[in-house]
N, C-alpha and C positions, 0 to 999 in steps of 0.2 A: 504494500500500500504506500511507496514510495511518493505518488503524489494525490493521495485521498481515495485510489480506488484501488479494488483487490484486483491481483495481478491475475490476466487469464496463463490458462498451462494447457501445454498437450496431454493428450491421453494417454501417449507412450512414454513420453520424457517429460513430464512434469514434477515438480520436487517432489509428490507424493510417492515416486515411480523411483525414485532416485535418491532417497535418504539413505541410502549408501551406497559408497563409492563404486565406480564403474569397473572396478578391478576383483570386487568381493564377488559383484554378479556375477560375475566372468568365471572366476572359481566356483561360484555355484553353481553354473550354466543354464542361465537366464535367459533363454530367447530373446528379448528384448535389448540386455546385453552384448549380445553380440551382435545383433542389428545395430546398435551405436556404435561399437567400435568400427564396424566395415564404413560407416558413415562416417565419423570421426576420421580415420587413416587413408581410404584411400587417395586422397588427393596426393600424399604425402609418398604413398605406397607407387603411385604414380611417376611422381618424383625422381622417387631412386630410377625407378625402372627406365625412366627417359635417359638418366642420368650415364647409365648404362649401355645406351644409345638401343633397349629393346623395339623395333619394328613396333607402330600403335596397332597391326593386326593382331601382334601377339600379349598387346596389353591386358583382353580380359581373361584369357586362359592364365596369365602367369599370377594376376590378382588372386584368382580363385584359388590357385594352387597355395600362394600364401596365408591366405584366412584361413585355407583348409587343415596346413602345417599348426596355424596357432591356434585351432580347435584341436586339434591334437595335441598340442603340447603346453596349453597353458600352464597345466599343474606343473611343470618345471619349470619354469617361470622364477625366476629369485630378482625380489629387487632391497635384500636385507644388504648387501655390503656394497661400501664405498662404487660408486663407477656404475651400479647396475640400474638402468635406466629399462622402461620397457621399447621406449621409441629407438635404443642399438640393440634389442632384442631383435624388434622385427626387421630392424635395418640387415642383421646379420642373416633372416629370414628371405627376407625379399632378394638379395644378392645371390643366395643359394639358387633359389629358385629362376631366378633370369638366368644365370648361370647354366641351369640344368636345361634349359629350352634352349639356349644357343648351343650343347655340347648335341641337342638332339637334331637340331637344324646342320649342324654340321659333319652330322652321319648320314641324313637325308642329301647334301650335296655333297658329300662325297659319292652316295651309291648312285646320283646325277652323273656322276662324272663330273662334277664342278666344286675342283682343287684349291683355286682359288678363293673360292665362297666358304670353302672349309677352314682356309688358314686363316681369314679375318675371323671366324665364327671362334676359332678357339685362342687369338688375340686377346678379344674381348673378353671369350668366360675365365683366361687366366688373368686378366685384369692388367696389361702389356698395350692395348691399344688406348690410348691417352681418350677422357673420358670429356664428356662439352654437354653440359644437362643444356644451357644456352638460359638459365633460368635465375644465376647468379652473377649481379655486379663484382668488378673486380676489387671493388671495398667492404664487401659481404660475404662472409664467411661461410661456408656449406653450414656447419652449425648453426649459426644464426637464420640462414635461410630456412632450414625445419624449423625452425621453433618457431617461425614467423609463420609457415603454413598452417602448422599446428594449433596455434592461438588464435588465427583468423579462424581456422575451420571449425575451431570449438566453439566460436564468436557467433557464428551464422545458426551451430546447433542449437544454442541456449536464446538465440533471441527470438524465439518462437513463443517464448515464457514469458513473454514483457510485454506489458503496452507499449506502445510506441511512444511517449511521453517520455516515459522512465526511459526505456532505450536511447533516446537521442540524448537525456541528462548524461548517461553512460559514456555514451561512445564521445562527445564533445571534452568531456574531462580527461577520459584515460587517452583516447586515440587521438583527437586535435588537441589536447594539451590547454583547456581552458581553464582557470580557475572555475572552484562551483557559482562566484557570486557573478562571474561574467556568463557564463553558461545559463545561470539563474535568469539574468539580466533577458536573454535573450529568448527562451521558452516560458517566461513568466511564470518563475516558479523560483520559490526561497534557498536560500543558499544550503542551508542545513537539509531540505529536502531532495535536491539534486545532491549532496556526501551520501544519502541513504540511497538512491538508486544507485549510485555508483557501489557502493558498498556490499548489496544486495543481487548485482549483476559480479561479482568478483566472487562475494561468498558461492553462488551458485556454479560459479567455473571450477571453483575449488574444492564443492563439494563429488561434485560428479568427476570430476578429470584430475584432479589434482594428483592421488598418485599412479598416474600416467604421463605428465604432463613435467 
């Protein structure tokens, strides 16, 4: 009730749906859970895979294989010690898997007869042919560029959950860098109430994504 009215939710991903974290579901195996995470990643899963220069025919076969890999393998999942993130989990998932589609492409031109298409094929999946996502400025770190995918894509998931009011207080402070009483100024609305939306659109990123994120 950020600014006097209650906040509408989805039926899938509204806080009621999501009072805990999107990792606990995951280890439960929550159908809905894992609809958010393929929602949540694959921009990102995307990413890599361009990254890797994967052909976009073979984008949703290598997807599939990767969500299929981390439905399989959640339960090994550790993210208790120093370094272990789940975003170089899948990162280390998604590489395998592009990986394993270029080693199969390049048995396919080889029994072609086409030598050459074999030897770029396995360039790439030994990670020797120099890599061009075309998606990162030269002052933007590969790092920083996920985390930037990652925090828009959570951004677009969660703002389904706001009114538009509250949303604009949000996005004007955190992402243009307003103060609240300039932001305030300008959607007519008090300063302390534009801290609470913003507050409320963060707690709810944190709640659901946070340790993922």
């Amino acid at each position: 009730m950020a600014d006097g009215k209650p906040e509408s939710t989805n039926s899938q991903s509204g806080v009621t749906s999501t009072s805990r974290s999107l990792l606990v579901r995951l280890n439960e195996h929550e159908e809905a859970a894992w609809d958010r995470l393929v929602e949540l990643y694959t921009p990102l899963v995307c990413h890599w895979c361009r990254g890797q220069r994967l052909p976009e025919q073979d984008l949703p076969d290598v997807i599939q294989e990767v969500f299929k890999a981390v439905s399989l393998n959640i339960d090994r999942f550790r993210h208790d010690r120093p370094g272990d993130t789940f975003r170089g989990w899948l990162r280390t998932i998604s590489r395998s898997k592009v990986n394993d589609c270029f080693r199969k492409k390049g048995k396919e031109a080889t029994a072609a007869g086409g030598t050459e298409a074999h030897a770029t094929f396995q360039q790439i999946a030994d990670g020797t042919l120099e890599s061009d996502s075309g998606n990162e400025s030269d002052d933007e770190s590969p790092e920083a560029t996920e985390k930037q995918l990652l925090f828009r894509r959570a951004l677009e998931l969660v703002q389904r959950d706001f009114e538009e009011r509250t949303w604009k207080a949000f996005w004007k402070v955190v992402v243009d860098g307003m103060t609240p009483k300039d932001a305030g100024e300008e959607l007519d609305m008090k300063p302390g109430t534009v801290r609470v939306a913003k507050s409320r659109v963060l707690a709810r990123l944190r709640q659901e994504f946070g340790d993922l994120m």
